[in-house]
Structure formats: structure tokens, C-alpha cells
Kinemage of the C-alpha trace (Angstrom):
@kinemage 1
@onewidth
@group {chain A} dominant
@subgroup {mainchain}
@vectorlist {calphas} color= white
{ca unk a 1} P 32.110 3.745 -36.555
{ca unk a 2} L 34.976 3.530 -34.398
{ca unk a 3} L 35.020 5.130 -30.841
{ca unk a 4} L 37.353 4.657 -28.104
{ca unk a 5} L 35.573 4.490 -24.570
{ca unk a 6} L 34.058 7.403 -23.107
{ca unk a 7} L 35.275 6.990 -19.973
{ca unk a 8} L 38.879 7.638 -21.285
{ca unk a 9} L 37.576 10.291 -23.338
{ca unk a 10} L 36.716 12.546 -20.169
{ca unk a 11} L 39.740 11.282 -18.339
{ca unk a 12} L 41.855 12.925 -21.300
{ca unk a 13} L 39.583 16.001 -21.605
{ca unk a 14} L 39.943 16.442 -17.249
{ca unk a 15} L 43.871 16.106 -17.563
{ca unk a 16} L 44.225 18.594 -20.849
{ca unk a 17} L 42.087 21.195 -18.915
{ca unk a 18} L 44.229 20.906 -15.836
{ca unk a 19} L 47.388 19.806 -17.574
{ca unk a 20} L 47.539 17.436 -13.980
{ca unk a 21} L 46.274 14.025 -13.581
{ca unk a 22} L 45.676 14.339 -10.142
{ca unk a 23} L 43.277 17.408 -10.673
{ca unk a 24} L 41.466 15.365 -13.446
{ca unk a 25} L 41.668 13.098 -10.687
{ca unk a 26} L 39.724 14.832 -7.857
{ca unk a 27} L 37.241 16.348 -10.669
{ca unk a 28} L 36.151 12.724 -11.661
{ca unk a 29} L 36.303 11.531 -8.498
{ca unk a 30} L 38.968 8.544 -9.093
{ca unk a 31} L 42.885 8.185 -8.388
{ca unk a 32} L 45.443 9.918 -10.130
{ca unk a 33} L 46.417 6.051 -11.450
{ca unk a 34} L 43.080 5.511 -12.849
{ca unk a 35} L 43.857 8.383 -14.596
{ca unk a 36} L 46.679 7.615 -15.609
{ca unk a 37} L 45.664 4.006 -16.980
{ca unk a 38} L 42.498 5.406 -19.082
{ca unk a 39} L 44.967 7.953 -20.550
{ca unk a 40} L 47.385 5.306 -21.689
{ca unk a 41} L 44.979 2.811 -22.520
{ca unk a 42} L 43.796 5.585 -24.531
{ca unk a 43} L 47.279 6.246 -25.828
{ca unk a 44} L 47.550 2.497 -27.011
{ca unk a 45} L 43.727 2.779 -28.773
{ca unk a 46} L 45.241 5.222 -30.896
{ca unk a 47} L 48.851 4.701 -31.413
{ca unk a 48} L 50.005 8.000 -30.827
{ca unk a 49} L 51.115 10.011 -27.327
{ca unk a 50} L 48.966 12.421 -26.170
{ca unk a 51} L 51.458 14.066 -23.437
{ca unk a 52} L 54.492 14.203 -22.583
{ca unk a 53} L 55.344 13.428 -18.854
{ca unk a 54} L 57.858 15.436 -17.072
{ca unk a 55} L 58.885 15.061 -13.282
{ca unk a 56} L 55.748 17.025 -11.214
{ca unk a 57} L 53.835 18.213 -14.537
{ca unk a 58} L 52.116 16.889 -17.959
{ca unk a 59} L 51.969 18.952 -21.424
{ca unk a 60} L 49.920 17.821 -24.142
{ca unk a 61} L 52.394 16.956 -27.294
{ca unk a 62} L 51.030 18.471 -30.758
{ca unk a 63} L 49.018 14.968 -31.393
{ca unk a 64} L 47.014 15.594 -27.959
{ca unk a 65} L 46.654 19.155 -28.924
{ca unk a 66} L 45.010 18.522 -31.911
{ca unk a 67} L 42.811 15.374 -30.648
{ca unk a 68} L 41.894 17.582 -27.859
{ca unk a 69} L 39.887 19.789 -30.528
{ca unk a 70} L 37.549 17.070 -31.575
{ca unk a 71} L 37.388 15.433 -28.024
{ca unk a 72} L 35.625 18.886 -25.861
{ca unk a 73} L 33.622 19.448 -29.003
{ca unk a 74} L 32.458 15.762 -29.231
{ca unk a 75} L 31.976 15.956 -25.467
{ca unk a 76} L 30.070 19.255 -25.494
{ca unk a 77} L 27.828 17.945 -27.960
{ca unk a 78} L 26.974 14.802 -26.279
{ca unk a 79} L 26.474 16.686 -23.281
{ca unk a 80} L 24.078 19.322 -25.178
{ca unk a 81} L 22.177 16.380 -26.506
{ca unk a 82} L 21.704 14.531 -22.833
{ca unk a 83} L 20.387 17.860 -21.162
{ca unk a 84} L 18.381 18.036 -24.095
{ca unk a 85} L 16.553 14.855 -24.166
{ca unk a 86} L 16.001 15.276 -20.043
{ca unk a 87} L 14.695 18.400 -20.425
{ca unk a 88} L 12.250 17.206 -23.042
{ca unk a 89} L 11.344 13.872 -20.060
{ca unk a 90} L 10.525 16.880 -17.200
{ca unk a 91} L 9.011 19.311 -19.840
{ca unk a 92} L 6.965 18.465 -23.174
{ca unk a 93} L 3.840 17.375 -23.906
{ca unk a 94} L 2.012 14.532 -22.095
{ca unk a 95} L -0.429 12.188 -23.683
{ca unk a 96} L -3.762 10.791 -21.902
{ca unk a 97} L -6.506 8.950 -22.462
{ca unk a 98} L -9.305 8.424 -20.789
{ca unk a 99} L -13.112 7.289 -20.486
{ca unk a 100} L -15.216 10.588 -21.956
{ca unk a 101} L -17.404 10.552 -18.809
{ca unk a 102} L -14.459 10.809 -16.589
{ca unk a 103} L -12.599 13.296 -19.068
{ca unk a 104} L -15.822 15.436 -19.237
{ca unk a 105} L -17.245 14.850 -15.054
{ca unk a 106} L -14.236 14.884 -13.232
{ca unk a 107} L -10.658 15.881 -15.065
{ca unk a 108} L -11.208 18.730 -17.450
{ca unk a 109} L -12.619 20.897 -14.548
{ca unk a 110} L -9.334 20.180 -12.351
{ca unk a 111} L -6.524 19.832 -14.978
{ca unk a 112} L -6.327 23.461 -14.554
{ca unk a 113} L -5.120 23.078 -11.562
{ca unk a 114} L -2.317 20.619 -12.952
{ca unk a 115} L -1.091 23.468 -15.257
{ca unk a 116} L -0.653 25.493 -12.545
{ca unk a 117} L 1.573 23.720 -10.910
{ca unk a 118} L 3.440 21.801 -14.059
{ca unk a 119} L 3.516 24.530 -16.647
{ca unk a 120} L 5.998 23.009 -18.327
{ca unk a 121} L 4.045 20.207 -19.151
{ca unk a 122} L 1.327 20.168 -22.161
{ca unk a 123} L -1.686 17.469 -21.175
{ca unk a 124} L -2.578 16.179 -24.678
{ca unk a 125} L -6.425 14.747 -23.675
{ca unk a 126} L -8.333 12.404 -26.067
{ca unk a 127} L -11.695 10.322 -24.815
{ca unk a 128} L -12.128 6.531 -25.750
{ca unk a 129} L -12.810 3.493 -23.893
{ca unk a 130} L -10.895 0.983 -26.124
{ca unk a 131} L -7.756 -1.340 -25.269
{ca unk a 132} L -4.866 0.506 -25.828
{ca unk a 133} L -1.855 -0.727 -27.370
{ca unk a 134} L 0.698 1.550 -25.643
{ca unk a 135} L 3.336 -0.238 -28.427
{ca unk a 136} L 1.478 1.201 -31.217
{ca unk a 137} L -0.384 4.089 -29.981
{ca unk a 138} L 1.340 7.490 -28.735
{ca unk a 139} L -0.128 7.539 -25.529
{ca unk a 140} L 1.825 7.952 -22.104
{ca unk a 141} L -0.967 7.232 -19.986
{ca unk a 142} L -4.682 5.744 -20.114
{ca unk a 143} L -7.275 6.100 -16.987
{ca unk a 144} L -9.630 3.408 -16.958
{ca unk a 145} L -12.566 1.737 -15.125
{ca unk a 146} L -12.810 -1.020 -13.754
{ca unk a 147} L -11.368 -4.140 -11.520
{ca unk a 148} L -7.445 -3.147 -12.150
{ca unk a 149} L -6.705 -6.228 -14.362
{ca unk a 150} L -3.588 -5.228 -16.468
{ca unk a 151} L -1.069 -7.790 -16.478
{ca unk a 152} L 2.059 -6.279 -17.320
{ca unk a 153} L 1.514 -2.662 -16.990
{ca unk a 154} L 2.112 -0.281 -13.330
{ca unk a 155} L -1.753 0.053 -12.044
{ca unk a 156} L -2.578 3.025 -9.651
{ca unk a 157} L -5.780 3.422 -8.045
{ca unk a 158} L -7.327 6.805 -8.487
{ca unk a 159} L -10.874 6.814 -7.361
{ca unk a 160} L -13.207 4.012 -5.867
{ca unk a 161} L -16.851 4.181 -7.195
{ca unk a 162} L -18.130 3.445 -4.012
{ca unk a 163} L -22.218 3.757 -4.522
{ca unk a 164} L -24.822 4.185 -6.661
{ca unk a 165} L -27.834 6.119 -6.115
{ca unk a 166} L -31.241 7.891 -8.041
{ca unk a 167} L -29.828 11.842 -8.807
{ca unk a 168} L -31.797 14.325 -10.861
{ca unk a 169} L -32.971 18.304 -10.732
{ca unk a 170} L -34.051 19.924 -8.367
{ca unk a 171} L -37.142 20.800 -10.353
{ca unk a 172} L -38.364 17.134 -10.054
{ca unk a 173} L -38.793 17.797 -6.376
{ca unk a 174} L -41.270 20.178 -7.146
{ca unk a 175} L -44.423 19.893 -9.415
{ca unk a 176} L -47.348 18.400 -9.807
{ca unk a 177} L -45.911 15.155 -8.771
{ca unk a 178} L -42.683 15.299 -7.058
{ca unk a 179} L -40.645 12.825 -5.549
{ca unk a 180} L -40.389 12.035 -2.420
{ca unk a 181} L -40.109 8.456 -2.340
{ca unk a 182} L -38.650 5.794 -4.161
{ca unk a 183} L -42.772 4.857 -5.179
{ca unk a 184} L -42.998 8.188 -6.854
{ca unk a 185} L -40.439 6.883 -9.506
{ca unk a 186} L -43.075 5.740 -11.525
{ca unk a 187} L -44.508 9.390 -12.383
{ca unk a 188} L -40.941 9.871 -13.810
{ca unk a 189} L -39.116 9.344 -17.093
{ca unk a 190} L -35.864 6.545 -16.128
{ca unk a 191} L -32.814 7.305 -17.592
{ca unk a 192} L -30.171 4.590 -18.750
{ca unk a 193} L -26.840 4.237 -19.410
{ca unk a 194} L -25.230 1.033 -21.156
{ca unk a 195} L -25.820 -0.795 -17.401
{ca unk a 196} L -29.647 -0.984 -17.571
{ca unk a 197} L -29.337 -3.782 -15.205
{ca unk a 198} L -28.440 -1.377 -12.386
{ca unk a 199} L -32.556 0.566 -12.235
{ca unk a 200} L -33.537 -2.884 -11.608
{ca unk a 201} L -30.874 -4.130 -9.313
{ca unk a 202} L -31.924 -0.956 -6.876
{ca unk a 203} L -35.574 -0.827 -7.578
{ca unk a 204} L -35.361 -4.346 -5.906
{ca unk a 205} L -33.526 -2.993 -3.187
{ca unk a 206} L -35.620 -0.301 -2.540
{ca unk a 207} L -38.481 -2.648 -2.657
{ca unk a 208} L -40.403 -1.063 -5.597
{ca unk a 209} L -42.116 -2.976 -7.386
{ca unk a 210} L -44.430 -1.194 -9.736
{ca unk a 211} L -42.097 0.769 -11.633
{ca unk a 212} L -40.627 -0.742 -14.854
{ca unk a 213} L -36.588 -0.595 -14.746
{ca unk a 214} L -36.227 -1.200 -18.527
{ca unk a 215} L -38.372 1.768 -19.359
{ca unk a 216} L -36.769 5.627 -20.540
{ca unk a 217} L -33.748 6.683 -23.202
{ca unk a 218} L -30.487 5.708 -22.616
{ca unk a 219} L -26.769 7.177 -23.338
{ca unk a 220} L -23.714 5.072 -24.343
{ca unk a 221} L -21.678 7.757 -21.849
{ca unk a 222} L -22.727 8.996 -18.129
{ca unk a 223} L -21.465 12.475 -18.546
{ca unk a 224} L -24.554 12.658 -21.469
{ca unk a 225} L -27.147 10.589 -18.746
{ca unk a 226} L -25.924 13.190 -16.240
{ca unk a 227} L -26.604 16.163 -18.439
{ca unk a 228} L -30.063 15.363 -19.141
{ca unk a 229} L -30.918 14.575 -15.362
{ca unk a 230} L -29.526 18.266 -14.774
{ca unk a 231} L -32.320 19.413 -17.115
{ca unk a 232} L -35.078 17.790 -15.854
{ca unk a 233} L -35.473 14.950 -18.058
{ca unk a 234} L -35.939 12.361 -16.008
{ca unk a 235} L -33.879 10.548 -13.077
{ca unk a 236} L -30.929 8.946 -13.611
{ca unk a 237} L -28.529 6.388 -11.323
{ca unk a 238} L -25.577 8.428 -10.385
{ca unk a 239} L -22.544 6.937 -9.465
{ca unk a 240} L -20.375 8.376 -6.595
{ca unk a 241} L -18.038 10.174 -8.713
{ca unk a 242} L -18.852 11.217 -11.552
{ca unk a 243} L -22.152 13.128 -10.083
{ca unk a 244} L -19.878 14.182 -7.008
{ca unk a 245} L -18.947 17.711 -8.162
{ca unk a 246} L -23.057 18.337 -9.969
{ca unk a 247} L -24.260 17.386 -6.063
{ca unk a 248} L -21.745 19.548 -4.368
{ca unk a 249} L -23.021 22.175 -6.734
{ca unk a 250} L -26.563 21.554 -6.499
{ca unk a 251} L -27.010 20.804 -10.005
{ca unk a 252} L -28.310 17.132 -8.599
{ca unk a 253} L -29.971 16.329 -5.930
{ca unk a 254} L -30.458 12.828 -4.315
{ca unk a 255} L -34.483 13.022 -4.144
{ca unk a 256} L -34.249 9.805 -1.466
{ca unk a 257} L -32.908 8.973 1.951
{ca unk a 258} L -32.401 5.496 1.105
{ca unk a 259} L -29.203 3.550 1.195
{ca unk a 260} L -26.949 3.662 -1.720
{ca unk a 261} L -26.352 0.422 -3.831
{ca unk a 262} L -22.671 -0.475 -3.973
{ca unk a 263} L -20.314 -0.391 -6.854
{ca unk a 264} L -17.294 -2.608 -6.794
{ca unk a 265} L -15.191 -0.790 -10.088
{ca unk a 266} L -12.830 2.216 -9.818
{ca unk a 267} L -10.603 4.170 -11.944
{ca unk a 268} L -6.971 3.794 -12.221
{ca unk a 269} L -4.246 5.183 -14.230
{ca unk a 270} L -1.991 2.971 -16.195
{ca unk a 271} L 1.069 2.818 -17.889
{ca unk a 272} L 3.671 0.421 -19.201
{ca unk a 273} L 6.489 -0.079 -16.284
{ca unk a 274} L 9.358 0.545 -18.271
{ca unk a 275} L 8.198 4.354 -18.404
{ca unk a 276} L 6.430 4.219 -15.044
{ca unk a 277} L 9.418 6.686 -13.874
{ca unk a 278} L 9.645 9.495 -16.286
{ca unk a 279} L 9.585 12.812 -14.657
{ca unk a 280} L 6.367 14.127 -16.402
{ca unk a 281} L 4.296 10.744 -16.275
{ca unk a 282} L 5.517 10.874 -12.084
{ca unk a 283} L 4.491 14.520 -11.598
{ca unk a 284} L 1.110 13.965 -13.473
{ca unk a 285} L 0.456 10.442 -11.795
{ca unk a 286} L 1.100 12.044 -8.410
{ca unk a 287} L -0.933 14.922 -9.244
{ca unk a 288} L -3.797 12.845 -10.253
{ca unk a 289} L -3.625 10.519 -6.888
{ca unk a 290} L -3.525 13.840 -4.347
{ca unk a 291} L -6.556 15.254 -6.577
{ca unk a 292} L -8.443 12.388 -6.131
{ca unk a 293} L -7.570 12.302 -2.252
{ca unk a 294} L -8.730 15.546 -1.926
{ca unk a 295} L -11.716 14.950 -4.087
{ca unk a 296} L -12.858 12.108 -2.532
{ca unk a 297} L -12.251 13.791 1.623
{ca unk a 298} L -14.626 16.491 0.149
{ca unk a 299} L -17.990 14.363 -1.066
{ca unk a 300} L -17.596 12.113 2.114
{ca unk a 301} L -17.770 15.164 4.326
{ca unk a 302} L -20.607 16.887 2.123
{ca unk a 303} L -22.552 13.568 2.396
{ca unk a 304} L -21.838 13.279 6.312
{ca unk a 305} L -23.307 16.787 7.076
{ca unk a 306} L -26.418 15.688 4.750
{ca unk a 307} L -27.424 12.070 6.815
């Protein structure tokens, strides 16, 4: 396919329109000469004259009359297809993935509020915890836990999980044995997710010692060990955010005043750099960060007013 250079394509176009190369001029922002030299360089690409230059004016000859046809449709088109392909960057449908606990805990009950202010974008949500290939795998964005370790790829911090700490429902405060202390534990059904490390890591911090830590069921997702501490089926180890929103609601309650065991992993959103830019991937990234601020100012204060 042969083309000659766009550049001179619009030049000629400008100076048609106007019949002036100084008007095509000011419209392109160049000189009249620059004009000028696209026009006759363009002139030379094809072999023919395109206008015919009198003393103050220009007139297109029957060759540039014709060519001029096929150039503003060719232009027109390309322009139809540019505005079209941006549109689809700002607008369109936007592809995440993320944990299932996080989907289910924290996103899914605020992405309303992202299509309220992007309406023009479609969230297209799926739930796994795997590696993702973003070169083989349509997926614009992944949200993941843990240390921020993606060589290659833009990393944003959304949330720190700052603490860990024994949440259940408020029915187990009640009863024939309810808890009050960290010793009560052991009248109560512990309940595990895939870190069953952590019961005994703050069992020993609390200094309990009669309560086994591998003991009680246990869910491959914390959304699931969340749900069945809301129902009274035993106590669970929340962390920070994912029980956030069930405390603020009194769904959980933390049945102890004792200090909360640290977590050093958070969640960040990822993508590859080369995309890192895109309108919709900016807007929902953004989004996702001032959420999380806001999120985050709001369990600190809750948990202020309660010490």
C-alpha cells in the first residue's frame, strides 16, 4: 500500500478548503512556506500539480480537484476511526480481578458508588487469587494481597491490613458462657482460614494457654470465615479490613479489649505500565485509592471513639 505522508495530506486538504496557503497556514499552526513545501513535496510524490498559483491567490487544477475527493474522505474516516477508538479508552467496559474475600467484603458494596460517578464505564468483576498473565488473559486490572512484589508492572497501594483481632456475634457475648476474656475462648468453637498459624500466634500473645489454636472448621476464603462468625458459629480472627464494614455495622463485635496483633500485607491494584494511563484504568484506579482513603479515615475514627 502506497501512502504519501499525512502531514502533507492535511496541508493539501487546509489549502483546498481555504484556496490560501497562508489560511491553511494559521489553521495548522505552521508558515505559509511549510505549507507550501508539504504541498509541493506532495506535488512531486505524485507527479501531477495540484494548483495552480496565481499572483495573491491559489485554485486547485482538475487533478487537485479530483484528489481532493479521496483526500477529506480518507481524512474524515481516519478521523471517525481515532474519536472512535478514544471514546472506546474513556468509555467501555473495564476488566478486574480480584481476591473473592475482597470482591465480596469490601468492593461489591462500594462499586456502586463507582457507577455513579463513571457511568460510562462497565466494571467486568471476576474472583481468583492466581498469577495473572495480563499477556494472555483479558484483564485490565488485578487487586491483590500481599507485600507489593511485581517486578515489571505499576503497583498502587490500596489498603494496609494493619491488625488482626478475635471478631464474632454479638450473641456469643451473651449465653450461658459468654466471652469476656480471651480465657473464655476455650468454651468456643475457633474458626480458621488457610493461616491457622495466626489463632496460635495471638493466643500466645494474649497469654492463653489452655485453648487449642488448631482446633474448629476452616474456609479457603475470609469472606466465608466471616459469614459464619456473623451467625454465631464460632469466633474467628478478623483482619482490619475485610471485617471493617460487619464492625461498623454491628454484625461483629470485638468480644476483647486486648491489643490487636499486627499484619504486615496489604492490597494493591496492579497493572502492566504500558496501559497504566488509559483514561478508564486512571478514573477507576483513582476511584479505588480515594475509596480506600475514605474507608480507612472511617474505621480509625470508629475504633478511636471505642478505646
Amino acid at each position: 500500500m502506497r501512502l504519501p505522508p499525512l502531514k502533507a495530506l492535511r496541508s493539501f486538504e487546509a489549502a483546498a478548503r481555504h484556496l490560501s496557503f497562508s489560511k491553511a497556514a494559521e489553521e495548522l499552526f505552521v508558515t505559509p512556506a511549510a505549507v507550501s513545501h508539504q504541498i509541493k513535496a506532495l506535488e512531486d510524490w505524485l507527479g501531477v500539480t495540484l494548483f495552480k498559483r496565481l499572483n495573491r491567490a491559489v485554485i486547485l487544477t482538475n487533478e487537485g480537484q479530483n484528489y481532493l475527493v479521496g483526500v477529506r474522505n480518507g481524512l474524515e474516516t481516519i478521523s471517525s476511526a481515532t474519536e472512535k477508538i478514544m471514546q472506546q479508552d474513556v468509555s467501555g467496559a473495564l476488566h478486574v480481578d480480584t481476591l473473592p474475600s475482597f470482591a465480596s467484603r469490601w468492593l461489591l458494596p462500594r462499586l456502586r458508588l463507582f457507577r455513579e460517578a463513571h457511568p460510562d464505564i462497565d466494571v467486568r468483576l471476576s474472583a481468583s487469587d492466581h498469577l495473572t498473565d495480563f499477556n494472555r488473559e483479558d484483564v485490565d486490572v488485578v487487586i491483590r494481597y500481599g507485600h507489593g512484589n511485581y517486578p515489571g508492572l505499576r503497583v498502587d497501594k490500596i489498603l494496609t491490613e494493619e491488625v488482626m483481632f478475635p471478631v464474632c456475634s454479638p450473641s456469643l457475648l451473651e449465653g450461658e458462657n459468654p466471652l469476656r476474656t480471651p480465657a473464655d475462648l476455650k468454651y468456643h468453637t475457633l474458626l480458621h482460614d488457610d493461616m491457622r498459624i495466626d489463632w496460635q500466634a495471638w493466643l500466645a500473645m494474649a497469654g492463653v494457654m489452655d485453648v487449642d489454636p488448631k482446633r474448629g472448621p476452616s474456609f479457603n476464603d475470609s469472606s466465608m470465615l466471616l459469614t459464619a462468625a456473623m451467625e454465631g458459629q464460632g469466633v474467628a480472627l478478623g483482619r482490619s479490613t475485610l471485617a471493617a464494614d460487619d464492625l461498623i455495622a454491628g454484625r461483629l463485635v470485638q468480644p476483647f479489649d486486648v491489643q490487636p496483633m499486627r499484619a504486615d500485607h496489604a492490597y494493591y491494584i496492579v497493572c502492566p505500565e504500558e496501559v497504566s494511563d488509559r483514561p478508564r484504568i486512571v478514573a477507576f484506579r483513582n476511584w479505588i485509592l480515594e475509596e480506600a482513603s475514605v474507608s480507612s479515615g472511617r474505621f480509625k475514627s470508629r475504633t478511636e471513639k471505642a478505646s
